[in-house]
PyMOL CGO cylinders between C-alpha atoms (Angstrom):
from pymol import cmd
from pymol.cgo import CYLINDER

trace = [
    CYLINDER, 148.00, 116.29, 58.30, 150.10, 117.43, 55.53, 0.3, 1, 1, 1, 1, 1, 1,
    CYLINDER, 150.10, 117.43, 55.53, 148.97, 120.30, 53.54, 0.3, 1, 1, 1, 1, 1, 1,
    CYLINDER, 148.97, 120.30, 53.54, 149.95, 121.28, 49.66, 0.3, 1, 1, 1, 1, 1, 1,
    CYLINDER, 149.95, 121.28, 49.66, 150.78, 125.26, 49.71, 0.3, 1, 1, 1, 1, 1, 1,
    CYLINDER, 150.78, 125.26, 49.71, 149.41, 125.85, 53.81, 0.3, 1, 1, 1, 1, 1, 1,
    CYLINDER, 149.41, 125.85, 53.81, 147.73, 128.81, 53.66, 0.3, 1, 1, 1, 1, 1, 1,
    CYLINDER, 147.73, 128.81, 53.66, 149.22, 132.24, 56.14, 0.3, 1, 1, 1, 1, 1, 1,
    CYLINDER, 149.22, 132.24, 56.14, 147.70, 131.58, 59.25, 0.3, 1, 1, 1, 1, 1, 1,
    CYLINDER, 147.70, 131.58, 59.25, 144.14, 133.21, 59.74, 0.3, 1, 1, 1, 1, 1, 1,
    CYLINDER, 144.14, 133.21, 59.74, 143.01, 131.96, 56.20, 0.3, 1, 1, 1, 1, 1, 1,
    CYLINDER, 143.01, 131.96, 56.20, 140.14, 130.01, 55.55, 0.3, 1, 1, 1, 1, 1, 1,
    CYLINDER, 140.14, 130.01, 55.55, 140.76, 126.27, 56.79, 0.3, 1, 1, 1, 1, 1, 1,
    CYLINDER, 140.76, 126.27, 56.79, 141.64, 122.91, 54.69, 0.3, 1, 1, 1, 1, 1, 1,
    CYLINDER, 141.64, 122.91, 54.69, 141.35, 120.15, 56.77, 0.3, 1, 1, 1, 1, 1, 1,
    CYLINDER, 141.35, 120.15, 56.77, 142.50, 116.35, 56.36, 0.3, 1, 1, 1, 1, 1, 1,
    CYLINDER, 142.50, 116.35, 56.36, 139.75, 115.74, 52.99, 0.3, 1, 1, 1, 1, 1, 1,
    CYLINDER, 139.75, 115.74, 52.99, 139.70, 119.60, 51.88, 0.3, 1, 1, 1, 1, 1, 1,
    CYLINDER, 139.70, 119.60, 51.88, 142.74, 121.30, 50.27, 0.3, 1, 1, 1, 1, 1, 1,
    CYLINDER, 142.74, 121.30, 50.27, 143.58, 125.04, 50.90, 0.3, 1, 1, 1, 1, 1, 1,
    CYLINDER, 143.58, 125.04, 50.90, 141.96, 127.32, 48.53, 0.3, 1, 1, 1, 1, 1, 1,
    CYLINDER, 141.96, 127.32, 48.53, 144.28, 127.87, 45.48, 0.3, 1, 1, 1, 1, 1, 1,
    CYLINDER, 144.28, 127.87, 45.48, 146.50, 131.07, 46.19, 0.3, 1, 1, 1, 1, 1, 1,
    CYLINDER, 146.50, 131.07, 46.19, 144.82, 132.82, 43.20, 0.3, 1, 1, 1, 1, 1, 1,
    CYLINDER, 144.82, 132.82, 43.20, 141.35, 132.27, 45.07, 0.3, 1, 1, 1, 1, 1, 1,
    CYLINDER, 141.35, 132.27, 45.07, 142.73, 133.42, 48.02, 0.3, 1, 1, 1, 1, 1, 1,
    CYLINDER, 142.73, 133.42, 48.02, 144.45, 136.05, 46.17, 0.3, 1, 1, 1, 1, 1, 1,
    CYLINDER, 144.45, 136.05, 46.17, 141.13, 136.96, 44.43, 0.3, 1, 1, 1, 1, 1, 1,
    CYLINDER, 141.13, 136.96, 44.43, 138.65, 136.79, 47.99, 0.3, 1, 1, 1, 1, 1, 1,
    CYLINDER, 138.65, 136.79, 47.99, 140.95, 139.09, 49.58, 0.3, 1, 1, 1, 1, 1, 1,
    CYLINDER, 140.95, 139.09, 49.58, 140.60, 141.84, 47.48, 0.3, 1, 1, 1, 1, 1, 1,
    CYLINDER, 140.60, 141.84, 47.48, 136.90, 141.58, 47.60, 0.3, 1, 1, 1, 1, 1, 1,
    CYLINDER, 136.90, 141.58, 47.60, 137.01, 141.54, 51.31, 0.3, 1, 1, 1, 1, 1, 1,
    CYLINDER, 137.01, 141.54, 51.31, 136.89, 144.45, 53.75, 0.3, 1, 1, 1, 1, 1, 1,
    CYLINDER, 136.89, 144.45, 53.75, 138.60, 143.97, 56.86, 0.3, 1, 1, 1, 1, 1, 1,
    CYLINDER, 138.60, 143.97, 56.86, 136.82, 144.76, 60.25, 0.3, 1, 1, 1, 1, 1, 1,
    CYLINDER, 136.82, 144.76, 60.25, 137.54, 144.88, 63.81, 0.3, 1, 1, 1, 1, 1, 1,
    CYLINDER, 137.54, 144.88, 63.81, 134.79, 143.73, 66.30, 0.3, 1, 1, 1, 1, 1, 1,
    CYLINDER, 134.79, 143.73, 66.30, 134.99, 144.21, 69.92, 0.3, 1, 1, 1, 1, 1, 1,
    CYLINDER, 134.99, 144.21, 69.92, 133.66, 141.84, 72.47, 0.3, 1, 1, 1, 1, 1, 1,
    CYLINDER, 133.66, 141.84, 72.47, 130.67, 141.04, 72.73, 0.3, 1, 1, 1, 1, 1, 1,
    CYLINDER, 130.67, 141.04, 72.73, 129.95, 141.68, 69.12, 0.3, 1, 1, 1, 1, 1, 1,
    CYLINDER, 129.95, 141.68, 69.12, 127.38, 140.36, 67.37, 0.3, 1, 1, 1, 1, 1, 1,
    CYLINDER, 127.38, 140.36, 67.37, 128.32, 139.44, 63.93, 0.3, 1, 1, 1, 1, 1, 1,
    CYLINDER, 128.32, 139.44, 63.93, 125.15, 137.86, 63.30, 0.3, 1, 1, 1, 1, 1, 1,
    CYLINDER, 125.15, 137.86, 63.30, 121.89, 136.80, 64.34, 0.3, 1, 1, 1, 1, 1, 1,
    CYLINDER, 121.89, 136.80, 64.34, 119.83, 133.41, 64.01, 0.3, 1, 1, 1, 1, 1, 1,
    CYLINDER, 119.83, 133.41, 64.01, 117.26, 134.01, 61.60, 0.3, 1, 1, 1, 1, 1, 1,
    CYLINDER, 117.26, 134.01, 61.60, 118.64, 137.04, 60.02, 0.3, 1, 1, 1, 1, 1, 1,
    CYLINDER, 118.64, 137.04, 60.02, 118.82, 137.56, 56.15, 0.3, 1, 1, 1, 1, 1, 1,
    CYLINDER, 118.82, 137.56, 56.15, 122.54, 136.95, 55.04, 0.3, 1, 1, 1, 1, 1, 1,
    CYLINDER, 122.54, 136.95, 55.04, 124.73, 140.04, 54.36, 0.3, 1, 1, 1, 1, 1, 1,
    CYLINDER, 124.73, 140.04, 54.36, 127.74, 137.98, 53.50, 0.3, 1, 1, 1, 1, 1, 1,
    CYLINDER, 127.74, 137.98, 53.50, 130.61, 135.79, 54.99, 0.3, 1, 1, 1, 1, 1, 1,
    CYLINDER, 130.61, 135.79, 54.99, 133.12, 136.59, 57.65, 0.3, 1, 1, 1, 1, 1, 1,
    CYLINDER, 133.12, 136.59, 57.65, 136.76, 135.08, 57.64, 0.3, 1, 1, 1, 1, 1, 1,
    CYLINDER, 136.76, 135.08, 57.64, 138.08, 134.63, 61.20, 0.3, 1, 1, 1, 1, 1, 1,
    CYLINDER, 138.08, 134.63, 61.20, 141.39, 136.61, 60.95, 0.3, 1, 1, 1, 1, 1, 1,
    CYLINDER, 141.39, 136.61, 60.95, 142.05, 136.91, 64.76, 0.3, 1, 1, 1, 1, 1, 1,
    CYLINDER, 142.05, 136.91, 64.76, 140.05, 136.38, 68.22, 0.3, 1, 1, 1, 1, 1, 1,
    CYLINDER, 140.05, 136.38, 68.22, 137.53, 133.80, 69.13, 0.3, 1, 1, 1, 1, 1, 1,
    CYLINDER, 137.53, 133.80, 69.13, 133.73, 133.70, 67.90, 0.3, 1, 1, 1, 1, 1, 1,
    CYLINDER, 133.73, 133.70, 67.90, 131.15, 131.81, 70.08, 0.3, 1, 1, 1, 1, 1, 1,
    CYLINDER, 131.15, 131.81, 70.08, 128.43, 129.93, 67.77, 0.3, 1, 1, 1, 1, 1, 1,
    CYLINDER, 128.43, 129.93, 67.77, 124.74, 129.25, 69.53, 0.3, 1, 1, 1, 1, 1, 1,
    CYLINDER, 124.74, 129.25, 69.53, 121.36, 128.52, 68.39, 0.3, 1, 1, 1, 1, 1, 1,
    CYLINDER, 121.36, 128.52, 68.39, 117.97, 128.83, 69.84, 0.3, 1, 1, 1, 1, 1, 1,
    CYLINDER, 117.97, 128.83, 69.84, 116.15, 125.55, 71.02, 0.3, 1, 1, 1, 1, 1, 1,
    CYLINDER, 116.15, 125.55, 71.02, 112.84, 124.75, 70.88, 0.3, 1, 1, 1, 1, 1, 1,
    CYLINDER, 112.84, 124.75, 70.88, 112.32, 126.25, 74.67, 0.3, 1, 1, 1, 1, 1, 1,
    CYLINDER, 112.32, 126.25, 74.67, 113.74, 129.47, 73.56, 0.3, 1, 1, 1, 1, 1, 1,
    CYLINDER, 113.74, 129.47, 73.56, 117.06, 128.60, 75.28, 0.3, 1, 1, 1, 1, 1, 1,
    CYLINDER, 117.06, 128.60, 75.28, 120.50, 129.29, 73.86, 0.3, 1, 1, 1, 1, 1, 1,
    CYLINDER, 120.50, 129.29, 73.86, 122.37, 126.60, 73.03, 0.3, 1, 1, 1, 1, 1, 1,
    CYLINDER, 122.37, 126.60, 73.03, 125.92, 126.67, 72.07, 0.3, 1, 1, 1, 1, 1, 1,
    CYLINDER, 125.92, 126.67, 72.07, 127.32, 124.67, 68.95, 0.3, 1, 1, 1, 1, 1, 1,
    CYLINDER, 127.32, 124.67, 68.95, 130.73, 125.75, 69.07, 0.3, 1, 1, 1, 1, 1, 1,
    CYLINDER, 130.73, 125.75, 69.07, 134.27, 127.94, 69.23, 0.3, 1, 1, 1, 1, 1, 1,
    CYLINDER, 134.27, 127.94, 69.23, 135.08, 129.60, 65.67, 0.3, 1, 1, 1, 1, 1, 1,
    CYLINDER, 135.08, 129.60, 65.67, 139.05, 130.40, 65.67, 0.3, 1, 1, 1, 1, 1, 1,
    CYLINDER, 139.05, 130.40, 65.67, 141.24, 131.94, 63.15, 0.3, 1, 1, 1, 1, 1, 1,
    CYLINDER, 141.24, 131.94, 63.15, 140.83, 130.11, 59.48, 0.3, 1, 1, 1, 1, 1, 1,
    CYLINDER, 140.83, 130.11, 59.48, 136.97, 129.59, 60.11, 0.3, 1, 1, 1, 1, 1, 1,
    CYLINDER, 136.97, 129.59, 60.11, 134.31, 130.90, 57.62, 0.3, 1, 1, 1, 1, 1, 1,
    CYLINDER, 134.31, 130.90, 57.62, 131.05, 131.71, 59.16, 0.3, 1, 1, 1, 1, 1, 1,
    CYLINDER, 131.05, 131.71, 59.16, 128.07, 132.41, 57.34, 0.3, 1, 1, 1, 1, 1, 1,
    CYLINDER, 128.07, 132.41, 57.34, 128.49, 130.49, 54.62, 0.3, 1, 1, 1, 1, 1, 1,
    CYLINDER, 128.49, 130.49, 54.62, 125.19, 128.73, 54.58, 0.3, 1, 1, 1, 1, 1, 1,
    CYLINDER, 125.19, 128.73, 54.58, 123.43, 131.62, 54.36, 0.3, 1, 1, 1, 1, 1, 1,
    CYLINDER, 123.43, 131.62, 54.36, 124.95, 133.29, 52.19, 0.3, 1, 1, 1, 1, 1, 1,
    CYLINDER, 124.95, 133.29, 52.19, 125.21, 130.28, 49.52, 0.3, 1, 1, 1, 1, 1, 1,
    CYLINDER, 125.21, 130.28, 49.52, 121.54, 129.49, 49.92, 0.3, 1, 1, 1, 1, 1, 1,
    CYLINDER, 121.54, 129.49, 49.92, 120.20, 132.85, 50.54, 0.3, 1, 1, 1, 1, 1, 1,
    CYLINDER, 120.20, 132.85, 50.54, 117.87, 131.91, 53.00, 0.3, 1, 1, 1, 1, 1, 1,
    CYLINDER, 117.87, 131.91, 53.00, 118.91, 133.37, 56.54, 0.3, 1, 1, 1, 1, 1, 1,
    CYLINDER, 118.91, 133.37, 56.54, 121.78, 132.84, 59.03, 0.3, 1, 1, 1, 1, 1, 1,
    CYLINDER, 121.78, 132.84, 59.03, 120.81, 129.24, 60.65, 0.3, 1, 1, 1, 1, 1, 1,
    CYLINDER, 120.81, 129.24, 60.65, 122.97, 130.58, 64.04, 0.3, 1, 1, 1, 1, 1, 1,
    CYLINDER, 122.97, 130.58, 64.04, 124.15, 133.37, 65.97, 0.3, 1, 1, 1, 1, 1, 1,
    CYLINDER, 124.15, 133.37, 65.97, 127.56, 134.65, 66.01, 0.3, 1, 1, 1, 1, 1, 1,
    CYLINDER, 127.56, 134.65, 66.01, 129.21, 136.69, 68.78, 0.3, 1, 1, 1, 1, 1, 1,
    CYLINDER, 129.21, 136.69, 68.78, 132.57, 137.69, 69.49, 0.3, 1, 1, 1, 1, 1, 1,
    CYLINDER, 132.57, 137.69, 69.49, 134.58, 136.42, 72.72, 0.3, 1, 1, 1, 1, 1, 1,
    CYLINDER, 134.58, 136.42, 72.72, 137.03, 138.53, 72.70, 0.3, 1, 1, 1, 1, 1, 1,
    CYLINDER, 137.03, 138.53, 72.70, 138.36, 141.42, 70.39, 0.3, 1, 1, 1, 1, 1, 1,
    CYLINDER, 138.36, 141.42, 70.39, 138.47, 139.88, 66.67, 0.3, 1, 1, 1, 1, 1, 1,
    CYLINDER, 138.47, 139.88, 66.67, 139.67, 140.73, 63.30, 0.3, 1, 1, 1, 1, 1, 1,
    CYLINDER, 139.67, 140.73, 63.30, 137.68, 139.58, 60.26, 0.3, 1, 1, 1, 1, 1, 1,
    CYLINDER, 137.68, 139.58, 60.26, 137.52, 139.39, 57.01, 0.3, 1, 1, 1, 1, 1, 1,
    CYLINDER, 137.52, 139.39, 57.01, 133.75, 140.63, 55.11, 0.3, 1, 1, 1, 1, 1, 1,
    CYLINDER, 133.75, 140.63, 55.11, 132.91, 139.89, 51.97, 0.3, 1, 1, 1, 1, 1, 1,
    CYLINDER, 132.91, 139.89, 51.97, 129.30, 140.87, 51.24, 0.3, 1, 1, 1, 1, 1, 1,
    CYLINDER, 129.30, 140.87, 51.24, 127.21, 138.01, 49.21, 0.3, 1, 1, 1, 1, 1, 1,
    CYLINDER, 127.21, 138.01, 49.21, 126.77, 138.88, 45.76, 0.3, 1, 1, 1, 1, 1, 1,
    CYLINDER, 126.77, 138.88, 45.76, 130.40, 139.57, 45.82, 0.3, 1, 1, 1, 1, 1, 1,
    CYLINDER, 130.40, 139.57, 45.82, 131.05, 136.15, 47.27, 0.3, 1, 1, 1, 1, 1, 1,
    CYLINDER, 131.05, 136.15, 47.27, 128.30, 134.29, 44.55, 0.3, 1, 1, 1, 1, 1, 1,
    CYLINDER, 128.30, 134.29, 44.55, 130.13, 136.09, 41.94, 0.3, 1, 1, 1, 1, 1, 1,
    CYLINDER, 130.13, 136.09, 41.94, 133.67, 135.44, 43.33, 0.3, 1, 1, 1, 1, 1, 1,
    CYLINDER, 133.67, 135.44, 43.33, 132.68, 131.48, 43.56, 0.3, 1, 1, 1, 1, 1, 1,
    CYLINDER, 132.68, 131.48, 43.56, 131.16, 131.86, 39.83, 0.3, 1, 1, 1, 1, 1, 1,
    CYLINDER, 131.16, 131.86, 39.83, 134.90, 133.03, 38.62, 0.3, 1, 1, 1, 1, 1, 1,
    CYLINDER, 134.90, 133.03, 38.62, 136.45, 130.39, 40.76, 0.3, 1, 1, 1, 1, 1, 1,
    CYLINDER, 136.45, 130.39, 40.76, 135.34, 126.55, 39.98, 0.3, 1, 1, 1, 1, 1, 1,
    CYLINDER, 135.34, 126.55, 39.98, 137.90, 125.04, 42.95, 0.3, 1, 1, 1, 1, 1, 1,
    CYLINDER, 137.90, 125.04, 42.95, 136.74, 128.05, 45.55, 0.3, 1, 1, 1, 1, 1, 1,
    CYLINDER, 136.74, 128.05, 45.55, 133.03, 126.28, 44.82, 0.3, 1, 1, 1, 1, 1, 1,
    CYLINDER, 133.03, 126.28, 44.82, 134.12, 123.20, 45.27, 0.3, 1, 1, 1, 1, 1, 1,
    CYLINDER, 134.12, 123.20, 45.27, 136.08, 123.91, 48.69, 0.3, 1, 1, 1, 1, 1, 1,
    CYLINDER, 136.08, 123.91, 48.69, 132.41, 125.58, 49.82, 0.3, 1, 1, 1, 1, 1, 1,
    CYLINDER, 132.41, 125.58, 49.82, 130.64, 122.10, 48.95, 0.3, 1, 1, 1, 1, 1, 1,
    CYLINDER, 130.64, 122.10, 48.95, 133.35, 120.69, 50.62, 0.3, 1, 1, 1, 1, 1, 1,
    CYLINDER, 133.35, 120.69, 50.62, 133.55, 122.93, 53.98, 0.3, 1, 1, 1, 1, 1, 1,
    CYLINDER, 133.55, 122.93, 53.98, 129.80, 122.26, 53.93, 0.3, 1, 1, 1, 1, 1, 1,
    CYLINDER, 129.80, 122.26, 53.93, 129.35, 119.08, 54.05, 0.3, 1, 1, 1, 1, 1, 1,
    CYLINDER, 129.35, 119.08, 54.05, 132.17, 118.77, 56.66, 0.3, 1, 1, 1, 1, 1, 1,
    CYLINDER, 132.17, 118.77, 56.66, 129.66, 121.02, 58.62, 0.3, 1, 1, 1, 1, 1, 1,
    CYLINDER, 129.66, 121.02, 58.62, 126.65, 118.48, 58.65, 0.3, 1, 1, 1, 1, 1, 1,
    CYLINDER, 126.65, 118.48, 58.65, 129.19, 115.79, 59.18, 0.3, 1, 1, 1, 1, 1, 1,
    CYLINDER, 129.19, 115.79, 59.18, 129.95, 117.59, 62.57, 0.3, 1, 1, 1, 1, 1, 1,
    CYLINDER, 129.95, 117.59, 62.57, 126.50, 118.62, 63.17, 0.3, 1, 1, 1, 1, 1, 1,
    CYLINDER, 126.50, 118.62, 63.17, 125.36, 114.88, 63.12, 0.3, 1, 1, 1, 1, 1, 1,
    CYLINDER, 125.36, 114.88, 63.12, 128.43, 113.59, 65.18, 0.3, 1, 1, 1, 1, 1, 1,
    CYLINDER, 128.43, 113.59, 65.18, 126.95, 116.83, 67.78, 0.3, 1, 1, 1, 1, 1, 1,
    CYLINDER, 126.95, 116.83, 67.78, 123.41, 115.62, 67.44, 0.3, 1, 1, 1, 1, 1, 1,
    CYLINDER, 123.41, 115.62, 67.44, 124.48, 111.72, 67.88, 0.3, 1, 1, 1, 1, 1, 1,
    CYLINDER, 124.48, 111.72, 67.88, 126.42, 112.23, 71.32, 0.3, 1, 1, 1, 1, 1, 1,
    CYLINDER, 126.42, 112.23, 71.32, 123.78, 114.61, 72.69, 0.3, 1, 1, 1, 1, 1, 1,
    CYLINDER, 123.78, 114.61, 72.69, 121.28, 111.23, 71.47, 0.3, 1, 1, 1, 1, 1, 1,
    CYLINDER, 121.28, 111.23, 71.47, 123.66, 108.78, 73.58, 0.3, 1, 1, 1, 1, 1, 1,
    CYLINDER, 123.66, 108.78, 73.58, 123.87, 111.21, 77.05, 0.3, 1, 1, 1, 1, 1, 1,
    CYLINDER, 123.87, 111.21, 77.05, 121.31, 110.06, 79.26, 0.3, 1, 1, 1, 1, 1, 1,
    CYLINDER, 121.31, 110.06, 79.26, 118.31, 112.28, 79.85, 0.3, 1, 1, 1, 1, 1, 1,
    CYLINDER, 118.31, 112.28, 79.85, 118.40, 113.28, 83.69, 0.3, 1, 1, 1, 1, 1, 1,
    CYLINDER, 118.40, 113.28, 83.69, 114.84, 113.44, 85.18, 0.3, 1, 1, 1, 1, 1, 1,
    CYLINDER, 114.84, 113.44, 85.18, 112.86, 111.29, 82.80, 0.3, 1, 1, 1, 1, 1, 1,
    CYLINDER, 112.86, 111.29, 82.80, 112.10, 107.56, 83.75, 0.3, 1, 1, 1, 1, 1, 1,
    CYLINDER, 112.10, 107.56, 83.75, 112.29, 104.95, 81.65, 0.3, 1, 1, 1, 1, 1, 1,
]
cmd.load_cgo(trace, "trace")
């Protein structure tokens, strides 16, 4: 994948249809960012929970699950360094659609949501790279949903 202007390591992700942000954005979201060191076991958000902002994975690993139907965790994925999480939420102001724990020590970056809506209001191409990063999410999310379809279902007859 070649990249125009890679961003330092640890910032938020392009990936092979999405561009870095532009170094004034990036510029511009750090300074409304606070900088926060979880341990372990941390839980940077919950399922359900009314969106306090976004978190930029700096450093560390962040283990993403929902709840199923039965009540049972599920996991969806491994955030690393470069991953936003919370984004939904905080774009549509609803509530944090899954939980988000620390696996080991991380560093993040915090930027609290009207501060984000009003960062992305100042920056057209930092809205655009949220679409983007979005709909990259549902992308995966189907491609999830569509091999957990195609696995056999152990115990049920046909």
């Amino acid at each position: 994948m070649k990249k125009i202007h890679p961003p330092p390591a640890g910032d938020p992700k392009a990936s092979k249809m999405r561009k870095p942000l532009p170094p004034v954005a990036l510029t511009a979201l750090r300074t409304i960012q606070t900088t926060r060191v979880c341990p372990k076991g941390h839980e940077l958000f919950l399922e359900g929970q009314s969106p306090q902002g976004i978190f930029i994975l700096y450093a560390g690993r962040v283990e993403l699950s929902v709840t199923d139907a039965h009540g049972r965790q599920v996991a969806l994925g491994t955030a690393l360094p470069g991953d936003v999480l919370g984004l939904s939420g905080a774009f549509s102001g609803k509530h944090y659609e899954e939980t988000a724990v620390a696996a080991v020590t991380c560093r993040t970056g915090f930027v609290k949501c009207p501060d984000f809506l009003h960062f992305l209001g100042h920056y057209p191409a930092a809205a655009f790279w949220v679409v983007q990063f979005l709909s990259d999410r549902v992308t995966t999310t189907l491609d999830q949903l569509s091999c957990i379809h195609r696995q056999p279902l152990k115990g049920l007859r046909h």
